[in-house]
Predicted model as a PDB file, atoms N, CA, C, CB and O in Angstrom, pLDDT in the B-factor column:
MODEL        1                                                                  
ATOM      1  N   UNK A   1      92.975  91.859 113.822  1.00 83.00           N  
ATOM      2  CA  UNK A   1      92.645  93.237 113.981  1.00 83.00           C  
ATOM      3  C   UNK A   1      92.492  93.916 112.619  1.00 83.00           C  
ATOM      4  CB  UNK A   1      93.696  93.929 114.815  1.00 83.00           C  
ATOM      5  O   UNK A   1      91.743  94.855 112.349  1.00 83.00           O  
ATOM      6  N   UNK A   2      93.452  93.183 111.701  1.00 85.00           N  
ATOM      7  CA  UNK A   2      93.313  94.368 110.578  1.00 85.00           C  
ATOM      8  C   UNK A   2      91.932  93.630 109.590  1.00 85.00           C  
ATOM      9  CB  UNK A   2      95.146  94.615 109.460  1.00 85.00           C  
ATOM     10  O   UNK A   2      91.373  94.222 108.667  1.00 85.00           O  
ATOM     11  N   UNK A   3      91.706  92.695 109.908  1.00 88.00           N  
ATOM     12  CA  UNK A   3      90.666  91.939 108.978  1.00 88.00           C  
ATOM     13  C   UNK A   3      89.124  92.644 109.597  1.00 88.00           C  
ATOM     14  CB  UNK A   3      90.800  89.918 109.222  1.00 88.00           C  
ATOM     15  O   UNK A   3      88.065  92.887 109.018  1.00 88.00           O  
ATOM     16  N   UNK A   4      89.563  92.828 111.026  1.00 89.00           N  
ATOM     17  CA  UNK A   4      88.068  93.223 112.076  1.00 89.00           C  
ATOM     18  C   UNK A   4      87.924  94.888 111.744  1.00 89.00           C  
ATOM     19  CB  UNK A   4      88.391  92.925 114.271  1.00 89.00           C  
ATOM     20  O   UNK A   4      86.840  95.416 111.993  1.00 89.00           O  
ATOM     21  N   UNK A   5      89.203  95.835 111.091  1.00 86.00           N  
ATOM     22  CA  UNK A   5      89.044  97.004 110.979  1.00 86.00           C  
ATOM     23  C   UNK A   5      88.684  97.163 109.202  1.00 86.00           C  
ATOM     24  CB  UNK A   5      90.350  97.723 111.644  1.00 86.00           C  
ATOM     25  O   UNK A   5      88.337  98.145 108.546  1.00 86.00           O  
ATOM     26  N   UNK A   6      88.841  96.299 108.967  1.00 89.00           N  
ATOM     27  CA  UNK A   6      88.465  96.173 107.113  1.00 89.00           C  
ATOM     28  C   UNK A   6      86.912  95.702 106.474  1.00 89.00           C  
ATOM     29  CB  UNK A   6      89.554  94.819 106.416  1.00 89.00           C  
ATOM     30  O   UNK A   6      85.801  96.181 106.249  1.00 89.00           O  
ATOM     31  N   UNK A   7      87.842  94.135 106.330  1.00 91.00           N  
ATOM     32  CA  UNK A   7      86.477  93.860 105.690  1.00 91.00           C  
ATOM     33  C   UNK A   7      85.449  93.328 106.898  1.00 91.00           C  
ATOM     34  CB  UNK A   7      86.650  92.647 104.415  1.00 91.00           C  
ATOM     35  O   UNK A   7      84.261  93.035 106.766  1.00 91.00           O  
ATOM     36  N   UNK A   8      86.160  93.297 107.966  1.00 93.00           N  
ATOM     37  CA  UNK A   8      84.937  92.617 108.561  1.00 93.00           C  
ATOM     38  C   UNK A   8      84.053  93.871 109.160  1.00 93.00           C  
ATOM     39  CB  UNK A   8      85.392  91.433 109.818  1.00 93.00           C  
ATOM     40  O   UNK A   8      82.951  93.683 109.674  1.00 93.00           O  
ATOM     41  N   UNK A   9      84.639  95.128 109.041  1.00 91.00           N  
ATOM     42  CA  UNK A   9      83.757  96.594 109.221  1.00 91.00           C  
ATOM     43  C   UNK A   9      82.801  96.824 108.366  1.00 91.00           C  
ATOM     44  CB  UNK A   9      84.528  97.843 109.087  1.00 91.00           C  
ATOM     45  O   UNK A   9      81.652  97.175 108.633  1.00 91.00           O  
ATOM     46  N   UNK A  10      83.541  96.511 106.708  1.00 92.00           N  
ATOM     47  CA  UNK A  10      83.150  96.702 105.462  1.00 92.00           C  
ATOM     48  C   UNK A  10      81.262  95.774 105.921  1.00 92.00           C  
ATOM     49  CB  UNK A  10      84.571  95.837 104.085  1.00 92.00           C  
ATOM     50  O   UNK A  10      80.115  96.220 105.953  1.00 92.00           O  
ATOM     51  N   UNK A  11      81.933  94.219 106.217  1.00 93.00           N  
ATOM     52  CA  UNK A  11      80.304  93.594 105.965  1.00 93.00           C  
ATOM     53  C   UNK A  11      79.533  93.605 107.348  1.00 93.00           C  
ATOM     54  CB  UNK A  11      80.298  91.807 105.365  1.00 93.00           C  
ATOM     55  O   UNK A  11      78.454  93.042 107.536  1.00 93.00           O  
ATOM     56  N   UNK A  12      80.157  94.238 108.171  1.00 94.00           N  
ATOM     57  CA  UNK A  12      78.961  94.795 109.557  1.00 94.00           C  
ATOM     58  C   UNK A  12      78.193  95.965 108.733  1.00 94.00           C  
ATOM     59  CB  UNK A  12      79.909  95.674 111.357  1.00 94.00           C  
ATOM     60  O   UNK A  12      77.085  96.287 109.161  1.00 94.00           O  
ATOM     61  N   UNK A  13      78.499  96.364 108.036  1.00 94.00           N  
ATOM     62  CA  UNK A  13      77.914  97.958 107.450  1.00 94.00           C  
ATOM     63  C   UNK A  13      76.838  96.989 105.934  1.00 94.00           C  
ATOM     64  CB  UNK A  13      79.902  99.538 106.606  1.00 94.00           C  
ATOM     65  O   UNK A  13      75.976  97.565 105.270  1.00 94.00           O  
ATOM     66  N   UNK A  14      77.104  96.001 105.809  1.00 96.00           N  
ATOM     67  CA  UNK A  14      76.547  95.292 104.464  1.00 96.00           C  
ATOM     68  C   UNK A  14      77.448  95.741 103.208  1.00 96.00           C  
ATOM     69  CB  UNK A  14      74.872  95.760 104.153  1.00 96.00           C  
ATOM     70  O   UNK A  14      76.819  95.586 102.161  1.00 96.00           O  
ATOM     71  N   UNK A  15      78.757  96.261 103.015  1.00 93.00           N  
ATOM     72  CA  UNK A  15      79.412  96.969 102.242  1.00 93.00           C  
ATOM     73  C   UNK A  15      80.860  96.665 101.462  1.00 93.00           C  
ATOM     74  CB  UNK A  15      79.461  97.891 102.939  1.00 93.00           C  
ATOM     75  O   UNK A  15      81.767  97.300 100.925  1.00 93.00           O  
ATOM     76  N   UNK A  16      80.400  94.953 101.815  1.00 93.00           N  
ATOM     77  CA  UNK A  16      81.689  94.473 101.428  1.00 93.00           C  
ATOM     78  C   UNK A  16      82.047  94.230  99.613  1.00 93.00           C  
ATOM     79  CB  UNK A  16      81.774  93.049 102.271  1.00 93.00           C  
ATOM     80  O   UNK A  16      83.095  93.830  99.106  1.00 93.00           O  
ATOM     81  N   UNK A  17      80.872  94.603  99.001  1.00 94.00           N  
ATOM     82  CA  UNK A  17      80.891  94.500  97.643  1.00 94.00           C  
ATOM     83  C   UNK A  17      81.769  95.585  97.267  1.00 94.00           C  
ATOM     84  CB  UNK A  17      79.545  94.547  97.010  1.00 94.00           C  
ATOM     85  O   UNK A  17      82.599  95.247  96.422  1.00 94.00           O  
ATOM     86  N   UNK A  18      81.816  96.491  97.553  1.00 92.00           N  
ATOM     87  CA  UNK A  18      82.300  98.066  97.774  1.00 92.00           C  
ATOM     88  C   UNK A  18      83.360  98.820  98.157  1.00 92.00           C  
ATOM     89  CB  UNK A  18      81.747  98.524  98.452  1.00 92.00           C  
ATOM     90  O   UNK A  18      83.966  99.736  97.601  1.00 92.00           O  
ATOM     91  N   UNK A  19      83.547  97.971  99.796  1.00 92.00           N  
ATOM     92  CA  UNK A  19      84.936  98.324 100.140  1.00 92.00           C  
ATOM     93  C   UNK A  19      85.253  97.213 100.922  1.00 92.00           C  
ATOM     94  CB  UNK A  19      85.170  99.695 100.876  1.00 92.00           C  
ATOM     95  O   UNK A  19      84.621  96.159 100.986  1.00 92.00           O  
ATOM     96  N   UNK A  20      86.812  97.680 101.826  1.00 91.00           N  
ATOM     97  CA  UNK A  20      86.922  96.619 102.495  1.00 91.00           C  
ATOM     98  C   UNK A  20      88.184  96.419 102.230  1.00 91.00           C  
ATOM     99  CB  UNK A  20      86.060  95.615 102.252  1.00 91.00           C  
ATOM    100  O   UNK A  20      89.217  96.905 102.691  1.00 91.00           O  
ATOM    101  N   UNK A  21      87.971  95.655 101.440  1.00 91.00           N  
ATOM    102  CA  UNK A  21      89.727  95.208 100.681  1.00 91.00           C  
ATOM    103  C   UNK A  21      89.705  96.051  99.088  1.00 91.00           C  
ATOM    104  CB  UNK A  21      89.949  92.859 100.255  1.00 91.00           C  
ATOM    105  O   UNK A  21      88.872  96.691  98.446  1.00 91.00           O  
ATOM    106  N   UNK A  22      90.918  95.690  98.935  1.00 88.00           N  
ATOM    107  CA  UNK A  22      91.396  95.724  97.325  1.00 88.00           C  
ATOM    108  C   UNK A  22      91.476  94.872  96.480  1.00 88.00           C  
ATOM    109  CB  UNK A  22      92.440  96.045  97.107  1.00 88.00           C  
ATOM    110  O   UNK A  22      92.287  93.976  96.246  1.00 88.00           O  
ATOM    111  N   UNK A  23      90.247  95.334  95.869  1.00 90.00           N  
ATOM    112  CA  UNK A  23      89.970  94.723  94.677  1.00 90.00           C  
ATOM    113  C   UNK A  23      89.122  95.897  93.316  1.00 90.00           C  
ATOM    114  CB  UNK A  23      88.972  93.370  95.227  1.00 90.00           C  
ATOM    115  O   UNK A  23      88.464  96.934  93.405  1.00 90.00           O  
ATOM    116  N   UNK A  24      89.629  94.964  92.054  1.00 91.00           N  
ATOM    117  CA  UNK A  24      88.828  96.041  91.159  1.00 91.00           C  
ATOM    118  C   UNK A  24      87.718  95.971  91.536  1.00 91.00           C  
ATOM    119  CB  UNK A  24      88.774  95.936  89.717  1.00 91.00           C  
ATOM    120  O   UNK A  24      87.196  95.046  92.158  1.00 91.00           O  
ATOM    121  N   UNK A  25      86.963  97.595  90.958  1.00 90.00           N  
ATOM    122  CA  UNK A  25      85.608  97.614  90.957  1.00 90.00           C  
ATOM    123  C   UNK A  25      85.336  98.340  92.901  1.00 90.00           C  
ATOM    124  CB  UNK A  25      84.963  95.696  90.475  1.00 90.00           C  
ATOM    125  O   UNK A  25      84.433  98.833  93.577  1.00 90.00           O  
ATOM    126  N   UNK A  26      86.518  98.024  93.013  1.00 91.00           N  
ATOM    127  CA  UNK A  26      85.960  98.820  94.844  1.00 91.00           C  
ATOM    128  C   UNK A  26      86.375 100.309  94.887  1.00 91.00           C  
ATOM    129  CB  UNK A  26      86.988  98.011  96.539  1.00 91.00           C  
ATOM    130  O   UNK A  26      86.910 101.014  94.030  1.00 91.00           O  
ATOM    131  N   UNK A  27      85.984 100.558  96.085  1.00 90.00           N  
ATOM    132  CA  UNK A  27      86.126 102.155  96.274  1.00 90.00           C  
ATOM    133  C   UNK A  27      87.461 102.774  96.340  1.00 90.00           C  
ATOM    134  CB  UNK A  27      85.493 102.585  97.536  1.00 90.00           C  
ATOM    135  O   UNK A  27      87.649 103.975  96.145  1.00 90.00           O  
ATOM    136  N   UNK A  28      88.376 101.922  96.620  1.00 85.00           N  
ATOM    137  CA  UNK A  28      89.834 102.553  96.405  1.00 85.00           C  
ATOM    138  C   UNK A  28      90.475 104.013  97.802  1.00 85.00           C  
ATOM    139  CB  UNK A  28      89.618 103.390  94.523  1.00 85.00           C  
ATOM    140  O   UNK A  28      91.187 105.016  97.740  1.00 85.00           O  
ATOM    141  N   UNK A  29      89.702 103.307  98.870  1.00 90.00           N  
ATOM    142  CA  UNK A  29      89.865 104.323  99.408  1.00 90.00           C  
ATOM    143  C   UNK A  29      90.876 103.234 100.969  1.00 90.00           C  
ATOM    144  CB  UNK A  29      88.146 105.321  99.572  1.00 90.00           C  
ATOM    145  O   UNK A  29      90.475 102.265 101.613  1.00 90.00           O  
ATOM    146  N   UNK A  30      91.981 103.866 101.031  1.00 91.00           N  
ATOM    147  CA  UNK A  30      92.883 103.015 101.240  1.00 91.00           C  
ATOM    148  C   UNK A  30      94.219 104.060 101.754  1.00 91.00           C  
ATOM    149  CB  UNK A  30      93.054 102.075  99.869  1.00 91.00           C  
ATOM    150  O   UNK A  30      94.461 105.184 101.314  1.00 91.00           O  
ATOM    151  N   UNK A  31      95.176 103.109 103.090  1.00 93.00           N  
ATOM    152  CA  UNK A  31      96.154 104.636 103.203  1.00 93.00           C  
ATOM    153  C   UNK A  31      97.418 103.442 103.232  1.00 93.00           C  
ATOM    154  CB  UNK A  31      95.922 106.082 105.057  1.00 93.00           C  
ATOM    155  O   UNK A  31      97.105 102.362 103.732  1.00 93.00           O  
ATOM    156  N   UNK A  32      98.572 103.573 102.808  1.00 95.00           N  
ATOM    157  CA  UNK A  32     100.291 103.429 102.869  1.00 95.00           C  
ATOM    158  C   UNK A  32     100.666 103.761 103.866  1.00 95.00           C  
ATOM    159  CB  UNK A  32     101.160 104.154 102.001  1.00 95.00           C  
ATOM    160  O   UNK A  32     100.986 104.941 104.010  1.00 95.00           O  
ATOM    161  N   UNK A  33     100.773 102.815 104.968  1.00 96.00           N  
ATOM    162  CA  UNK A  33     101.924 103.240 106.096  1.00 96.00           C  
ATOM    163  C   UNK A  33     103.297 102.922 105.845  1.00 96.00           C  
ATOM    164  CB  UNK A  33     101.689 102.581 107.425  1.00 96.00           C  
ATOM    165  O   UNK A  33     103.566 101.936 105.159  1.00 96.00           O  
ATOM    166  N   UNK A  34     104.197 103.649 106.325  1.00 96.00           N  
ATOM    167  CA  UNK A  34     105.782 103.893 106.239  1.00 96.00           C  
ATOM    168  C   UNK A  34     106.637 102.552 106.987  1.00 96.00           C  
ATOM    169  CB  UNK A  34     106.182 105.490 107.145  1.00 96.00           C  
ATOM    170  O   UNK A  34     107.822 102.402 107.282  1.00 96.00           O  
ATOM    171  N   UNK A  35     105.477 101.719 107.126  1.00 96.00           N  
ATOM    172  CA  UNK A  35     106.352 100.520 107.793  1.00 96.00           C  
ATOM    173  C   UNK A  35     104.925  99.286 107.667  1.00 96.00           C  
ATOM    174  CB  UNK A  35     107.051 100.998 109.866  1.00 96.00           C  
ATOM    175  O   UNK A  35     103.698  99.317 107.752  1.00 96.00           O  
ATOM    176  N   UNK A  36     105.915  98.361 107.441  1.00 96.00           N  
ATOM    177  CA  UNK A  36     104.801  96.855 107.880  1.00 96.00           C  
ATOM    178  C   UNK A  36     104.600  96.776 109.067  1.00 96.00           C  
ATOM    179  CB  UNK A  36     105.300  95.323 107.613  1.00 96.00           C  
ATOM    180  O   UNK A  36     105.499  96.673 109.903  1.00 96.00           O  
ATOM    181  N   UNK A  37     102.983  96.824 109.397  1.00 93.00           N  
ATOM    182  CA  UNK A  37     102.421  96.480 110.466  1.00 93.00           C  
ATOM    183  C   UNK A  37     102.692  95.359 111.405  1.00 93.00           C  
ATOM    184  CB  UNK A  37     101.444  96.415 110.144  1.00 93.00           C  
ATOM    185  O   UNK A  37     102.850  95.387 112.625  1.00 93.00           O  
ATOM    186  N   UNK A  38     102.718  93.980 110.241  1.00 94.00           N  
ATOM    187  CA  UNK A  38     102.974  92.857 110.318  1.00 94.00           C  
ATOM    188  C   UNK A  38     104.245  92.383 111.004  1.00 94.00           C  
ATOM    189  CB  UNK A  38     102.862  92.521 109.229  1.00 94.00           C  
ATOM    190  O   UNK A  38     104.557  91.411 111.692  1.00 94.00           O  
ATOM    191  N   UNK A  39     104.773  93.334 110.595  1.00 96.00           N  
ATOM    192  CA  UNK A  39     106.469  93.046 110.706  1.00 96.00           C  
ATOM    193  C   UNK A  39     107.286  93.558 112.218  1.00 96.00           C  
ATOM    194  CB  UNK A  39     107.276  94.047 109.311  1.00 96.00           C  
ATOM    195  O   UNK A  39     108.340  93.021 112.559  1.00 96.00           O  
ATOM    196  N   UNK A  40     106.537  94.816 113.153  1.00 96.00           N  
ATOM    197  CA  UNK A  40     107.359  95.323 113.681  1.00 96.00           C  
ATOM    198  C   UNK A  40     106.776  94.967 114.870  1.00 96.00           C  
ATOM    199  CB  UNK A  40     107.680  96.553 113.336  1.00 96.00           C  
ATOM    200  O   UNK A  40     105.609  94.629 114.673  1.00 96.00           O  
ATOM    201  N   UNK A  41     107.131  94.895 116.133  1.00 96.00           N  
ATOM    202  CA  UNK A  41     106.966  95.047 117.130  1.00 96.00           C  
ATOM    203  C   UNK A  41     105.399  95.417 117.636  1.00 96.00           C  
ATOM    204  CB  UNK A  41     107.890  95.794 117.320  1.00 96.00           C  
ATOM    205  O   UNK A  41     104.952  96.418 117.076  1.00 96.00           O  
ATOM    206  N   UNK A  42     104.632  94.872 118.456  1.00 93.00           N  
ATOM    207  CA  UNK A  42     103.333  95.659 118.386  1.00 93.00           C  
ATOM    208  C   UNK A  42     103.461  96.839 119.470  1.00 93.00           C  
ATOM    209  CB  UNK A  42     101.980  94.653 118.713  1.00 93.00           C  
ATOM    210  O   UNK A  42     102.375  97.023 120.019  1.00 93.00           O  
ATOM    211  N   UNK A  43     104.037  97.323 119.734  1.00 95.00           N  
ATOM    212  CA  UNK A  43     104.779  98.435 120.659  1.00 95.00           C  
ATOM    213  C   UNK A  43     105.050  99.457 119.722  1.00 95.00           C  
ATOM    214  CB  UNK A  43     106.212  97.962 121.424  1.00 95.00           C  
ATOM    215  O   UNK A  43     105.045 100.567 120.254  1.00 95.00           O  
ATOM    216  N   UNK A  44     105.349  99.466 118.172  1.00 94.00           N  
ATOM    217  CA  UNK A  44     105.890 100.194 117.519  1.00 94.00           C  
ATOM    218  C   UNK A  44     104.728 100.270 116.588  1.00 94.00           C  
ATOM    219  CB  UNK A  44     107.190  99.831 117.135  1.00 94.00           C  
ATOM    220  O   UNK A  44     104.706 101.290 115.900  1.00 94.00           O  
ATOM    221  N   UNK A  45     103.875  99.521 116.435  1.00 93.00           N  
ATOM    222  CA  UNK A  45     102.750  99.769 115.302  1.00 93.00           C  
ATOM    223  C   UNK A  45     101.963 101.340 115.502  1.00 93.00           C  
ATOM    224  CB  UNK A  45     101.470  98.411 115.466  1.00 93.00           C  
ATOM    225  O   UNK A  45     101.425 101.791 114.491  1.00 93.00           O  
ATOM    226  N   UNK A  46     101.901 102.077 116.650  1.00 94.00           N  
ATOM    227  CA  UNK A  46     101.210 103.287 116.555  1.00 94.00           C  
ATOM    228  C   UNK A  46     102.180 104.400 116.340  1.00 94.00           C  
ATOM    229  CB  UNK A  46     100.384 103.512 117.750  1.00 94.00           C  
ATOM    230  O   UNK A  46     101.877 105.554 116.643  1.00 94.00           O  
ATOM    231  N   UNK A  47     103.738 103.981 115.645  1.00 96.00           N  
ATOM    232  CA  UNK A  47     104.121 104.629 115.578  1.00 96.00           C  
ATOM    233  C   UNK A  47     104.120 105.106 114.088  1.00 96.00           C  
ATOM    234  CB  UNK A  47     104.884 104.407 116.240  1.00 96.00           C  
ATOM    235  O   UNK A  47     104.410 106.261 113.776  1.00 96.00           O  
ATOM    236  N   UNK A  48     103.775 104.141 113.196  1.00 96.00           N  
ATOM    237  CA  UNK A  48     103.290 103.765 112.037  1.00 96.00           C  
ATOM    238  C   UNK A  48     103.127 105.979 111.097  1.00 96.00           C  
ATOM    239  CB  UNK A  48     101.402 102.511 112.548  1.00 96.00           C  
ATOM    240  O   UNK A  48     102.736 107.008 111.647  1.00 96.00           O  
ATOM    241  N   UNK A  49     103.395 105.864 110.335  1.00 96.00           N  
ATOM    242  CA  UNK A  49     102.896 107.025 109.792  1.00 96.00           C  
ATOM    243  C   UNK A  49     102.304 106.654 108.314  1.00 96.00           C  
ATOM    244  CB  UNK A  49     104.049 108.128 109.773  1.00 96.00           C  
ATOM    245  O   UNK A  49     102.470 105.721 107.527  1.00 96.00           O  
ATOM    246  N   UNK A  50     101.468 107.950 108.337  1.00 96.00           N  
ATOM    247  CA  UNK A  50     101.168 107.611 106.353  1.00 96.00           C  
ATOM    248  C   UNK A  50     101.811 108.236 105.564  1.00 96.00           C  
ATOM    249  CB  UNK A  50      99.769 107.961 105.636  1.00 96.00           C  
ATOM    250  O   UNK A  50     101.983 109.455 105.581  1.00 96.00           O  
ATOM    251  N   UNK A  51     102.314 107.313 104.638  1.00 97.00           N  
ATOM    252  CA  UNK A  51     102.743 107.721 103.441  1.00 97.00           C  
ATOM    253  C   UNK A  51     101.669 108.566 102.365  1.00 97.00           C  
ATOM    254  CB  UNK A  51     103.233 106.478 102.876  1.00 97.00           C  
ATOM    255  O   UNK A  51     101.956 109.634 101.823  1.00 97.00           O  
ATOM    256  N   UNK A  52     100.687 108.003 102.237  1.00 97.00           N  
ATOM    257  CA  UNK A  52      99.614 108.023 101.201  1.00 97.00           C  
ATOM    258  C   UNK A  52      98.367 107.657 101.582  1.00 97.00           C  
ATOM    259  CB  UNK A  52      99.896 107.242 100.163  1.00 97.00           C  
ATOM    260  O   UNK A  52      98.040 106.525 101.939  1.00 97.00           O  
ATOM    261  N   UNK A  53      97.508 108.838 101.488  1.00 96.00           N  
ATOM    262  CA  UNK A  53      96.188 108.310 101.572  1.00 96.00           C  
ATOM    263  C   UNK A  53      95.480 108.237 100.025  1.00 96.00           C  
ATOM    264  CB  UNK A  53      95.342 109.274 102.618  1.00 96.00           C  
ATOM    265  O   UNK A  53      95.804 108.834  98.998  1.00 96.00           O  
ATOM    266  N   UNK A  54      94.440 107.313 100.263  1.00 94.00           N  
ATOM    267  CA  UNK A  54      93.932 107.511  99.049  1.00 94.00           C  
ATOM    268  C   UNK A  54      91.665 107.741  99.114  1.00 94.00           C  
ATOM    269  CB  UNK A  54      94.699 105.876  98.131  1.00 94.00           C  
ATOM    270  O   UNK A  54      91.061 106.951  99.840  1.00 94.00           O  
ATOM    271  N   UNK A  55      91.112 108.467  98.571  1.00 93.00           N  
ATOM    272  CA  UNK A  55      90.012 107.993  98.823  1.00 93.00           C  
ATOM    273  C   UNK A  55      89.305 107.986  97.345  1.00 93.00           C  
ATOM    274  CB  UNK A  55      89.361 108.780  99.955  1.00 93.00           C  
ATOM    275  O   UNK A  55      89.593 108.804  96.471  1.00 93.00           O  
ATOM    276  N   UNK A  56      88.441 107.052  97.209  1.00 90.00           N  
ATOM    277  CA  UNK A  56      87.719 106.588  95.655  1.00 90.00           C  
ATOM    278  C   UNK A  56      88.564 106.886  94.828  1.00 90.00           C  
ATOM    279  CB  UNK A  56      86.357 107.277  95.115  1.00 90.00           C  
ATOM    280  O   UNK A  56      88.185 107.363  93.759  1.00 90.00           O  
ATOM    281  N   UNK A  57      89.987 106.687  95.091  1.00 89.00           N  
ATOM    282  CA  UNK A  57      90.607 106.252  93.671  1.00 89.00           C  
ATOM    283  C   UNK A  57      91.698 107.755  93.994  1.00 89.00           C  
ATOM    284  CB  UNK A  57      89.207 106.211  91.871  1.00 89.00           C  
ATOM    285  O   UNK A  57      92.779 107.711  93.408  1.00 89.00           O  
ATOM    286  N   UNK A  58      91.551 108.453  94.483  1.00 94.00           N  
ATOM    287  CA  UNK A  58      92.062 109.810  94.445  1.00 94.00           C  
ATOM    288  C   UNK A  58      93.657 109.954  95.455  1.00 94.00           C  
ATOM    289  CB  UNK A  58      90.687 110.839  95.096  1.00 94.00           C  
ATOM    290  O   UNK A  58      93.401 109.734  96.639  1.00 94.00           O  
ATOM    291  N   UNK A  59      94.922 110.215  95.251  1.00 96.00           N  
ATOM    292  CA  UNK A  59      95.621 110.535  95.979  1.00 96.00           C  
ATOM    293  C   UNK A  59      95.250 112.073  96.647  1.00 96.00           C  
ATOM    294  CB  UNK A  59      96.747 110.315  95.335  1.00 96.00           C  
ATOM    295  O   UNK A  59      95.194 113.067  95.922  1.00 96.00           O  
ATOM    296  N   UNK A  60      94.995 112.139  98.171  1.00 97.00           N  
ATOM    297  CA  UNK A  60      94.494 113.272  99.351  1.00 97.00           C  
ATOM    298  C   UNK A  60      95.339 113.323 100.141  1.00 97.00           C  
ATOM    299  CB  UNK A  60      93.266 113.077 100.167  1.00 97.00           C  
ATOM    300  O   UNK A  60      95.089 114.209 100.957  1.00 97.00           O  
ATOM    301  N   UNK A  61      96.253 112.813 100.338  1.00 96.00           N  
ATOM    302  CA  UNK A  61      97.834 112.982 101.009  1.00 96.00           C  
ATOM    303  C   UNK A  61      98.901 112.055 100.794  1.00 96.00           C  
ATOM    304  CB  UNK A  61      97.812 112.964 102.466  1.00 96.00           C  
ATOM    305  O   UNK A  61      98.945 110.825 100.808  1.00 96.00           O  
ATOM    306  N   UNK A  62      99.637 112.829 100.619  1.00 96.00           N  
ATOM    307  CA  UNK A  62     101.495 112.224 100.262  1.00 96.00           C  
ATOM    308  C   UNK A  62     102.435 112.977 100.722  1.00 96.00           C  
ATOM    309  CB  UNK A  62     102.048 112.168  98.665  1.00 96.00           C  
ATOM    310  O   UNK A  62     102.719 114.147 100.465  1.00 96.00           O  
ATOM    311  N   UNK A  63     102.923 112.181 101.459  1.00 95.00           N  
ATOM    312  CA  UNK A  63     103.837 112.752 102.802  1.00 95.00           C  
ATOM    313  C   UNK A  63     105.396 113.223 101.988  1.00 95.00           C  
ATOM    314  CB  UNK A  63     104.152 111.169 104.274  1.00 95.00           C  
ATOM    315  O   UNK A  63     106.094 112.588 101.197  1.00 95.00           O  
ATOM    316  N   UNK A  64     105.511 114.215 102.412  1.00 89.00           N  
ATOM    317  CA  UNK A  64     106.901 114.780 101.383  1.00 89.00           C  
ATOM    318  C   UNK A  64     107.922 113.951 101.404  1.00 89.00           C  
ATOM    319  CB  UNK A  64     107.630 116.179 101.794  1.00 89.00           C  
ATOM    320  O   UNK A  64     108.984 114.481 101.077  1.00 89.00           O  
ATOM    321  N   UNK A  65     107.987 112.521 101.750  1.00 75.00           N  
ATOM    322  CA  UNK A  65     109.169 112.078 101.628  1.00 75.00           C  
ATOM    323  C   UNK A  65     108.741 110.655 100.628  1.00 75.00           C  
ATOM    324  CB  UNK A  65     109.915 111.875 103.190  1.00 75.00           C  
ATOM    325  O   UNK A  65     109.499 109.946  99.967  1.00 75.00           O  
ATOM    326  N   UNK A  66     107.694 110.586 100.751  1.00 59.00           N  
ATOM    327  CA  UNK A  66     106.774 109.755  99.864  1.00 59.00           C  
ATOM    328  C   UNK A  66     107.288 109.784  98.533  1.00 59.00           C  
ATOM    329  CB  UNK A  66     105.313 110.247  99.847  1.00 59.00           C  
ATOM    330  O   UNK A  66     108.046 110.694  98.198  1.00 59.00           O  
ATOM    331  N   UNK A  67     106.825 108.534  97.435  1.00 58.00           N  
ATOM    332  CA  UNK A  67     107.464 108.873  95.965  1.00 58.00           C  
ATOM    333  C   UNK A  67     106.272 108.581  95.404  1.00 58.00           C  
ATOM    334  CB  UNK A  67     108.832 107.993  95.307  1.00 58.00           C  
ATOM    335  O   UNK A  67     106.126 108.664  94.185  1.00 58.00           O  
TER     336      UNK A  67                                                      
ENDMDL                                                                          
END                                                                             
């Protein structure tokens, strides 16, 4: 799921040079959730919040408990 909401979105759009994942040279537009996805329960993943968004490189939200 998270590969089908990333890069594999990124190269349905032709845009994987660009974005997608993290890497230098990409768009940097990317968000910090308050818990591993990976890790918790999939019952608990929409409970997920953001810490940090980021877009082209820019912090656009940081959640007041955020550092």
């Amino acid at each position: 799921m998270l590969h089908a909401h990333n890069l594999g979105g990124a190269y349905a759009d032709f845009q994987e040079a660009v974005t997608g994942s993290i890497s230098i040279g990409k768009s940097a537009d990317l968000v910090v959730l308050d818990r591993n996805v990976l890790e918790v329960p999939p019952s608990e993943i929409s409970r997920a919040g953001v810490s940090l968004a980021m877009f082209q490189g820019k912090v656009i939200h940081r959640a007041s408990s955020a550092k």
